[in-house]
C-alpha positions as CSV (number, residue, x, y, z in Angstrom):
1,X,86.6,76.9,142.4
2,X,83.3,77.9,141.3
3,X,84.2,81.0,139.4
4,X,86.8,79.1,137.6
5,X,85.1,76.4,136.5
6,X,81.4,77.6,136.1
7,X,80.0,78.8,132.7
8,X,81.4,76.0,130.5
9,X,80.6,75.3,127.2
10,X,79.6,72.3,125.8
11,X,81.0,70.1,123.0
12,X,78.1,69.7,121.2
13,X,77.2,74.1,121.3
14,X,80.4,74.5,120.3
15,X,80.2,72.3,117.2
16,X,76.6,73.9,116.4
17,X,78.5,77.5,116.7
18,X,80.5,75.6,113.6
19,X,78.4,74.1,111.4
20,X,77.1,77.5,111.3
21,X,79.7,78.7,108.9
22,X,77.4,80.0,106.3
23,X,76.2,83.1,108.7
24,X,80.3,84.1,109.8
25,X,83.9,83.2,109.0
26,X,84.4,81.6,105.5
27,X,86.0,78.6,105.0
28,X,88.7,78.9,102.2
29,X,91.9,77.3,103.5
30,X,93.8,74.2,103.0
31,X,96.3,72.4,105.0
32,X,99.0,73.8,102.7
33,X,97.5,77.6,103.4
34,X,97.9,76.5,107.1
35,X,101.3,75.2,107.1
36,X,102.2,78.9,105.3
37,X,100.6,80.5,107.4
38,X,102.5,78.8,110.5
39,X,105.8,79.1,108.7
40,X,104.6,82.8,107.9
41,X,104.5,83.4,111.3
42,X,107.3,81.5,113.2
43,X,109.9,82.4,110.4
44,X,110.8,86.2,111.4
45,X,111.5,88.1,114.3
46,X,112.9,84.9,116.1
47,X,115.2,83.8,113.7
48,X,116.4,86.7,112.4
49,X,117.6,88.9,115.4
50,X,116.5,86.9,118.7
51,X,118.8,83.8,117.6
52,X,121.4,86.6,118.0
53,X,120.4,88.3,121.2
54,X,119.9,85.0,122.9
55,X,123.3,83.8,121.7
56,X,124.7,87.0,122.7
57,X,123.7,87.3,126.1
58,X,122.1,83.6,127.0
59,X,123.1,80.4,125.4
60,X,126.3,81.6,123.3
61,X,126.8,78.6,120.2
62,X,124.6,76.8,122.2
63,X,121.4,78.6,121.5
64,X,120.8,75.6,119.3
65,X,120.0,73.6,122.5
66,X,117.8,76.2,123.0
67,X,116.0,76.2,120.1
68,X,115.5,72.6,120.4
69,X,114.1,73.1,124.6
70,X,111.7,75.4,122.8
71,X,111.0,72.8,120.1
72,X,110.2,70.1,122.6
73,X,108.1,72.5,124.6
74,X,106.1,73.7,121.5
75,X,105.5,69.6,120.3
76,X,104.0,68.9,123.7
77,X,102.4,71.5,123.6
78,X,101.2,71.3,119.3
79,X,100.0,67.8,119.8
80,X,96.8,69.4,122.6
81,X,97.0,72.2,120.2
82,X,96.2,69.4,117.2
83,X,93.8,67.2,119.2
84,X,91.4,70.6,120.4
85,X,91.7,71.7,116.9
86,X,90.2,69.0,115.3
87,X,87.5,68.6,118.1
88,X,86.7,72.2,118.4
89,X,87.1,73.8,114.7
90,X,86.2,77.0,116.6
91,X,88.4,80.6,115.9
92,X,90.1,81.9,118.5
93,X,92.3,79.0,119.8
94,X,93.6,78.5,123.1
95,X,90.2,81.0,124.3
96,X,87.9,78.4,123.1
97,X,89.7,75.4,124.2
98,X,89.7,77.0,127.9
99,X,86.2,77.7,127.8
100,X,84.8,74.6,126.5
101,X,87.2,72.5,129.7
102,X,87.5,75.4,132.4
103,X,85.4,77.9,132.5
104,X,84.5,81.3,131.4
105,X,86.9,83.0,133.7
106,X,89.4,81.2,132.8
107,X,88.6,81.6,128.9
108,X,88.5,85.2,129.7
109,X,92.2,85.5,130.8
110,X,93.5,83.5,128.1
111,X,91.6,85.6,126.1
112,X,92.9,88.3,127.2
113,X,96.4,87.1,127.2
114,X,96.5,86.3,123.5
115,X,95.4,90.0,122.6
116,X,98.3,91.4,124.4
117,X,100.5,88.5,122.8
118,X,99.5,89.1,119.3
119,X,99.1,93.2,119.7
120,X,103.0,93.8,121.4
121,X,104.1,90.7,118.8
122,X,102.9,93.2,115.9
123,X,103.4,95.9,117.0
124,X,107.4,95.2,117.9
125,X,108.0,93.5,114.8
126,X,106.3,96.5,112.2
127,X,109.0,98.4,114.2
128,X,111.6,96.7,113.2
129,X,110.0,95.8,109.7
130,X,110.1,99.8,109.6
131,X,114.7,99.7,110.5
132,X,115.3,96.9,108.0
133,X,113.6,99.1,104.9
134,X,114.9,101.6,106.3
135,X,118.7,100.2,105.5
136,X,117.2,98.8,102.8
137,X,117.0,101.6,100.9
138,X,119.9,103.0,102.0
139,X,121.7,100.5,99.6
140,X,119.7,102.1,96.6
141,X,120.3,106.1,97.9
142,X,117.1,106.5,99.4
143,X,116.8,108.1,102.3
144,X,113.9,108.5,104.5
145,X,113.8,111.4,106.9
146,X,114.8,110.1,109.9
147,X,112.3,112.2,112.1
148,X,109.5,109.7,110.1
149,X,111.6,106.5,111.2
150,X,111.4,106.5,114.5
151,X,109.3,107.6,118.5
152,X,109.2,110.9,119.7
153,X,111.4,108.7,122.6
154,X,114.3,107.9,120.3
155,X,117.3,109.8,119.1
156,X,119.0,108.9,116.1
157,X,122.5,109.4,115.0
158,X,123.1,111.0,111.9
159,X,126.0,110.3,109.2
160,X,127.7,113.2,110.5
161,X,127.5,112.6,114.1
162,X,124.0,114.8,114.7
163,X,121.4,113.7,116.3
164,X,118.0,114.2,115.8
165,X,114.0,113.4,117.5
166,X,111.7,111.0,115.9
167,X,108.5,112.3,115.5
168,X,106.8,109.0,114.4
169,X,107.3,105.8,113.0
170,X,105.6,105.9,109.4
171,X,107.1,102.6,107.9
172,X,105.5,100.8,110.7
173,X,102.2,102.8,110.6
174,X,102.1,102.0,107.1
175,X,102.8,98.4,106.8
176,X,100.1,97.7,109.8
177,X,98.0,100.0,107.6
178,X,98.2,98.1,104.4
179,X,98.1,94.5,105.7
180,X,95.0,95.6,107.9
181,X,93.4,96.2,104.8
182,X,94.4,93.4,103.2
183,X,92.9,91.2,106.1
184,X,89.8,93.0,105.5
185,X,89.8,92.0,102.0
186,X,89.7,88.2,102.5
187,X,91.1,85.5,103.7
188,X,92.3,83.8,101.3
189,X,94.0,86.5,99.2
190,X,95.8,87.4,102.4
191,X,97.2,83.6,102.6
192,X,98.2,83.9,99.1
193,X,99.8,87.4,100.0
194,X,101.2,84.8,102.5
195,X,102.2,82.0,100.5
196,X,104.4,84.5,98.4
197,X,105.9,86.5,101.3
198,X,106.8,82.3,102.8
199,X,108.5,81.2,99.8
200,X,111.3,84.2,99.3
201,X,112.0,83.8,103.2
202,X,112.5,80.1,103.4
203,X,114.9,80.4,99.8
204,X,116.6,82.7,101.2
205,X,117.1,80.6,105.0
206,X,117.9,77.9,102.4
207,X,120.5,79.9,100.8
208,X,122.8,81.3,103.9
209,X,122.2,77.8,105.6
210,X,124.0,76.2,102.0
211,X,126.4,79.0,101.6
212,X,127.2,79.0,105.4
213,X,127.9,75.4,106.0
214,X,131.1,75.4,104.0
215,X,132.7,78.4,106.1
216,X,131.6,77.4,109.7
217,X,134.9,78.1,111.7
218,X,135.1,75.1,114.5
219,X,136.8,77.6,116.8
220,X,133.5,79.5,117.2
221,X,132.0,76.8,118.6
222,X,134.7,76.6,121.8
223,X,133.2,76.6,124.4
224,X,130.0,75.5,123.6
225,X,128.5,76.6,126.5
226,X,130.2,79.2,127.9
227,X,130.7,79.4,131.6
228,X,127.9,81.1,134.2
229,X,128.6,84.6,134.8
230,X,125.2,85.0,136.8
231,X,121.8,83.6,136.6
232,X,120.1,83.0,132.8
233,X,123.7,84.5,131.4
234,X,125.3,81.6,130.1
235,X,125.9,78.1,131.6
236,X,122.9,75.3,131.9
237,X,120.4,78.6,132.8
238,X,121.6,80.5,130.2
239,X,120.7,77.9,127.3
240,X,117.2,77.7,129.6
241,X,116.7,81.6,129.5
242,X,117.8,81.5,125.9
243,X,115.1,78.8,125.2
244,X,112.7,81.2,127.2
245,X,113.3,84.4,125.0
246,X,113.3,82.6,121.5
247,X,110.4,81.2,122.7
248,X,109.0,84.3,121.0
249,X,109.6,82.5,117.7
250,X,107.6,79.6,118.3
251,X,104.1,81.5,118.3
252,X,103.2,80.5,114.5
253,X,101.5,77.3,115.5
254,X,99.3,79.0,118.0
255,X,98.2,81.6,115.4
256,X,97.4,78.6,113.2
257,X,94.5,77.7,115.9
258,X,93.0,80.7,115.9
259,X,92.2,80.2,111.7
260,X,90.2,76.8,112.7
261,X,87.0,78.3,111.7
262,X,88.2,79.2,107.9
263,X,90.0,75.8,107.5
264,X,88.6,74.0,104.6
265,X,88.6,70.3,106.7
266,X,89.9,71.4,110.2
267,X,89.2,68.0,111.7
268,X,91.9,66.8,109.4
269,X,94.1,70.6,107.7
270,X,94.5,71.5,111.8
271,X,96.7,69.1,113.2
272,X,98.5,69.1,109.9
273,X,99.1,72.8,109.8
274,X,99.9,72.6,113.3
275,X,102.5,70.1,113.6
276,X,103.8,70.8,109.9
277,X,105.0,74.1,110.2
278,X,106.2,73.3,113.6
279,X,108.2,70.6,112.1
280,X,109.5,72.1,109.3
281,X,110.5,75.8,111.5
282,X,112.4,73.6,114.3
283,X,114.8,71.7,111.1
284,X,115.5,75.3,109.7
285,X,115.9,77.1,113.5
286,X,118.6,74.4,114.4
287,X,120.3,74.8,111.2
288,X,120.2,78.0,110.9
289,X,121.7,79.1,114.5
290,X,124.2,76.4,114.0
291,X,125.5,78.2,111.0
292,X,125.1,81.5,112.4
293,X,127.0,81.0,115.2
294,X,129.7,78.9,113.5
295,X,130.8,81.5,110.9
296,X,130.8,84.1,113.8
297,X,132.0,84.4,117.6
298,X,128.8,84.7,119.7
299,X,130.3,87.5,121.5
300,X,129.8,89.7,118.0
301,X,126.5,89.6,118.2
302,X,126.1,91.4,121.7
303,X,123.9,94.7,120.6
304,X,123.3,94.4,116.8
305,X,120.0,94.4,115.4
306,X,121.1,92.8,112.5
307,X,123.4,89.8,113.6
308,X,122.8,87.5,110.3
309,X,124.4,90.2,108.1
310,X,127.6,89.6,110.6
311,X,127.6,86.1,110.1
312,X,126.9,86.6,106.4
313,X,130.1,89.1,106.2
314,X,132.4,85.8,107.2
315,X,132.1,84.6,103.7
316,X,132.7,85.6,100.2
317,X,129.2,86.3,99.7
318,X,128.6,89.6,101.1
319,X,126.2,90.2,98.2
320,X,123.7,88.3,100.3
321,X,123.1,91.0,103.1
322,X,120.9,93.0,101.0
323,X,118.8,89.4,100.0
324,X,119.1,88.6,103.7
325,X,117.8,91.7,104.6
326,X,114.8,91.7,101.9
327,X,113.8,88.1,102.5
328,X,113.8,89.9,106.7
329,X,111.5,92.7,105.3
330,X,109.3,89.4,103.8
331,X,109.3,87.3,107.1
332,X,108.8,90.8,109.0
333,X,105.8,91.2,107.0
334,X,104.4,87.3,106.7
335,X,104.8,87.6,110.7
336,X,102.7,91.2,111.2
337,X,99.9,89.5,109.0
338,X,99.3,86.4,110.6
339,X,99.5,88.2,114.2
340,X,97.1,90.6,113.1
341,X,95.1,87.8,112.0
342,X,95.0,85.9,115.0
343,X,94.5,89.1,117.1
344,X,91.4,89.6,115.5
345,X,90.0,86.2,115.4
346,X,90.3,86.0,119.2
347,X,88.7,89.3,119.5
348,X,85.9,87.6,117.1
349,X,85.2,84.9,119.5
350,X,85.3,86.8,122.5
351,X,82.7,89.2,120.9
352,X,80.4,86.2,119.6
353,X,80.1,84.9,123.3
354,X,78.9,88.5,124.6
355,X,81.9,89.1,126.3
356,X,83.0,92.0,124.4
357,X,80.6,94.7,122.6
358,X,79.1,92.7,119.4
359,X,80.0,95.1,117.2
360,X,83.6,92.9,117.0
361,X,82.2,89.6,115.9
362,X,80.4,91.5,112.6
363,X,81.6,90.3,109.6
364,X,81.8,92.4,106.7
365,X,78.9,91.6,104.3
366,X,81.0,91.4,101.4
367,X,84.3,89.9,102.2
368,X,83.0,87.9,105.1
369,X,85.9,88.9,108.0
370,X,85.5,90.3,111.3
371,X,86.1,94.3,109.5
372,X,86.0,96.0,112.7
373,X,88.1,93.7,114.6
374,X,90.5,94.2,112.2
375,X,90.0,98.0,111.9
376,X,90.8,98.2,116.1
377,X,93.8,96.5,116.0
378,X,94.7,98.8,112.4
379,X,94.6,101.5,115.0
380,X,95.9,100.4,118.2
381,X,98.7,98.4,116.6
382,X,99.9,101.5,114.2
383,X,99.9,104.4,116.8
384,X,101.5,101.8,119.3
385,X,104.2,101.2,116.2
386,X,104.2,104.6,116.0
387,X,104.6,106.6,119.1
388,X,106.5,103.6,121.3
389,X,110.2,103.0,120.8
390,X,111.5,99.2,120.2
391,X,111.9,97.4,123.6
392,X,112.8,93.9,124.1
393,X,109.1,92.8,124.4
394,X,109.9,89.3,123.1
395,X,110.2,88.3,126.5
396,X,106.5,89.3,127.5
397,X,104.9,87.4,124.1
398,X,107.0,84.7,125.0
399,X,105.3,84.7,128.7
400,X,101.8,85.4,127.3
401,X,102.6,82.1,124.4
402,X,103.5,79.9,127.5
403,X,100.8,80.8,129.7
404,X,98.4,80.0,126.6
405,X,99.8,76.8,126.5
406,X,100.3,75.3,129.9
407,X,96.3,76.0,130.1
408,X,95.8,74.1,126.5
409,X,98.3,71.3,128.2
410,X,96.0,71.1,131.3
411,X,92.8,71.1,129.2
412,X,93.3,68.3,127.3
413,X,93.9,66.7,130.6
414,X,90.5,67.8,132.2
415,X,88.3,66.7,128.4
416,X,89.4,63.4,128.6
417,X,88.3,63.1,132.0
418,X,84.9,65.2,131.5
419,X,84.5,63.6,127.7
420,X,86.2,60.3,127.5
421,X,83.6,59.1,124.5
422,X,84.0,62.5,122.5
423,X,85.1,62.3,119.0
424,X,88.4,62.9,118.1
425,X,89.9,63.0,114.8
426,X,93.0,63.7,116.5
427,X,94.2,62.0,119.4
428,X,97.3,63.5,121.6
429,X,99.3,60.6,122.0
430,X,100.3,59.3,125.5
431,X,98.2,60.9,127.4
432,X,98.4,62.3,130.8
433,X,102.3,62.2,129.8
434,X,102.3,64.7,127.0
435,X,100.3,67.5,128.4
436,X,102.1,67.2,132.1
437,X,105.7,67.5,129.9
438,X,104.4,70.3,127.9
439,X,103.2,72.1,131.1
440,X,106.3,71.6,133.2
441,X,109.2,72.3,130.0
442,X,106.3,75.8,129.2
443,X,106.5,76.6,133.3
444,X,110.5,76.2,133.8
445,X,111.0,78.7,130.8
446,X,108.2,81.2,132.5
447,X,110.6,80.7,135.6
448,X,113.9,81.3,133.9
449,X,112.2,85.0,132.5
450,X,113.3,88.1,134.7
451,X,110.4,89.2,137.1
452,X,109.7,92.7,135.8
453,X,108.4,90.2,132.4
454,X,105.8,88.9,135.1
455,X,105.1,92.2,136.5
456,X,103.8,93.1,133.3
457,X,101.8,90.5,132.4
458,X,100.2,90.9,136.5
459,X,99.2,94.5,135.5
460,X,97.3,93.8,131.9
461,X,95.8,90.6,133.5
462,X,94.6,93.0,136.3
463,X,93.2,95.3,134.0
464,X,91.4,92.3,132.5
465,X,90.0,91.2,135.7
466,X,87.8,95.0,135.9
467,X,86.9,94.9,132.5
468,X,85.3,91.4,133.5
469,X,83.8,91.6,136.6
470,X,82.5,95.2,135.2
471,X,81.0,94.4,131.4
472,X,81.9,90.5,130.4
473,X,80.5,88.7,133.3
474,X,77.1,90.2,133.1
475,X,76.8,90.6,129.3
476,X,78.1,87.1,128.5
477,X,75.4,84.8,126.8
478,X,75.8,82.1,129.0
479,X,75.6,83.9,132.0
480,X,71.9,85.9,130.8
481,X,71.0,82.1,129.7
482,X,71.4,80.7,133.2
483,X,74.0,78.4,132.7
């Protein structure tokens, strides 16, 4: 007990660290930038191919209950987010919150956690940013060399039935390349990069949810939830697994938290950013899968990496699959950016606190952004884009996300025990009953993941634990100060 909970930080260092805003991270966004950025990043890969999968092979119409478990999970969950936010205006999120209630240790593996979250989260999603241009610009005649499209691991199936080797994914190193540099650049020009990337998505959402509505066959919908054929395939743990894999979706919020630093007001733009986009992403999620699933059987989308263009085929608007498929490209790319961005934030915070080389919480003396950090995760994220073929890694983000935020759940729990006086611009309402709901909907959808999902997540925690005990524990400012 006394490793976890030795080498806390205090409230009051913590809001020295920012008041000291001047000397690091600029503060340039609003509540409205937050919000985007939120929607930027839980409008994507979740809504445009893991609403199929999960129908598909989990929740079948009923992925909309899932959607909704994941909601409820996420607004337990958003309202500890929202109360540490505005407490602790602090980047790196859920690694801040953990070491100002539990620790160091603890803060170090859910630290840890979030950069393999936000790295496999970006890395997975340039690689399928990289197949939808890719069809794309088939539509226009333009055809990449497939050799350039894909992992030396993949085959691919020509026109004419060859098949040929990927030598490496270029789309994907480029787009990680390009919005890299853009985070370098600033801030705020990336959340108005953003902003832009937000509104063509959401119009388009807008659109097949209109169009949709009107075509929605009622038979699609029977049965609703289809019967058990095994554990997390269907039935009452199906829509449970279901909720569990589209949990992957739900990440936006948290990336939010890791911005606190640059927020304009965080005591009061956090909790609105927070539980905005979260708000506004759950409306559109329900909607959408309700549509999706109603203009097409469930069973179509078993396999298909593009399961809205199905859908979209039911009506007499096929002209919309290439708009789908650009406004996927946008919400692809709005979802790399702000993953990059909270990768590197966390890595930021980490490094301030001495317990990664300090060379990663530098901030360019121009732009005023943690360069290197950004620089890293350019590299790591593009050769991991490059060289690895697409796996269905949503299930280890969605672990890493809940992990992060049973600990935020269980923190809230331990500040208002340890700080009952402490200022708090936002309050979590009924408190111990959110947090204790938020951590036990968060640990039933760990449980209903398959076991090699853990396995993973033991091994990269593991290698966590020797990089601590071998360079963090000894280098960390609070331990050399004694405390």
């Amino acid at each position: 007990m006394g490793l976890l909970f030795s080498r806390t930080k205090s409230l009051n260092q913590l809001l020295n660290e920012a008041s000291e805003s001047e000397k690091g991270l600029k503060r340039t966004l609003s509540a409205t930038n937050l919000i985007a950025l939120g929607i930027g990043a839980i409008i994507g890969a979740g809504l445009f191919s893991l609403t199929g999968l999960a129908a598909a092979n989990n929740s079948g119409p009923a992925v909309t209950i899932s959607f909704l478990i994941g909601a409820i999970g996420c607004a337990f969950a958003g309202l500890c987010y929202a109360e540490f936010a505005s407490m602790i205006p602090i980047a790196g999120s859920a690694y801040t919150y953990s070491y100002a209630t539990m620790g160091e240790f603890m803060a170090w593996i859910i630290g840890w956690d979030l950069v393999l979250e936000y790295a496999l989260g970006a890395a997975t999603v340039a690689i399928s940013w990289s197949q939808y241009l890719v069809k794309f610009l088939h539509h226009f005649n333009i055809h990449l060399p497939a050799q350039l499209t894909a992992s030396p691991f993949e085959t691919i199936t020509m026109m004419d039935g060859t098949t040929v080797h990927g030598w490496l994914n270029l789309p994907a190193i480029f787009i990680v390349i390009c919005l890299s540099m853009l985070l370098i650049r600033g801030t705020k020009e990336s959340a108005f990069t953003n902003a832009l990337l937000v509104a063509l998505k959401v119009a388009v959402v807008l659109v097949f949810i209109a169009v949709g509505w009107s075509h929605i066959n009622p038979a699609n919908y029977d049965p609703y939830i289809p019967a058990n054929e095994g554990f997390g395939h269907f039935g009452i743990s199906g829509v449970l697994r279901g909720a569990a894999v589209v949990f992957f979706a739900f990440i936006g919020f948290d990336a939010v938290s890791t911005a606190a630093q640059e927020a304009k007001k965080p005591q009061k733009d956090m909790p609105i950013g927070i539980l905005g986009s979260l708000a506004i992403c759950t409306i559109l999620y329900v909607l959408f899968s309700h549509v999706m699933t109603g203009l097409a059987n469930y069973k179509e989308f078993k396999d298909s990496a593009a399961p809205v263009a199905i859908a979209i085929a039911k009506t007499p608007y096929g002209w919309l699959q290439q708009a789908i498929i650009l406004a996927i490209i946008a919400g692809y790319t709005s979802v790399i950016l702000v993953m990059l961005m909270g990768q590197s934030r966390v890595f930021y915070s980490m490094s301030q606190d001495g317990l990664l080389p300090k060379t990663f919480s530098q901030v360019h003396p121009k732009y005023r952004t943690p360069y290197k950090s950004n620089l890293l995760f350019m590299v790591f994220v593009s050769l991991f884009s490059a060289f690895v073929p697409v796996h269905v890694v949503g299930e280890m983000v969605s672990i890493g996300t809940l992990f992060a935020f049973v600990l935020v759940c269980i923190g809230i729990i331990i500040m208002r025990k340890k700080q009952p006086d402490a200022v708090r611009p936002f309050k979590t309402p009924l408190v111990p009953f959110v947090p204790i709901m938020g951590i036990i909907i968060c640990v039933i959808m760990m449980g209903a993941l398959p076991w090699d999902t853990w396995l993973r997540l033991a091994i990269w925690m593991g290698l966590g634990f020797i990089i601590y005990f071998t360079y963090s524990k000894k280098n960390s400012k609070i331990g050399q100060r004694g405390e």
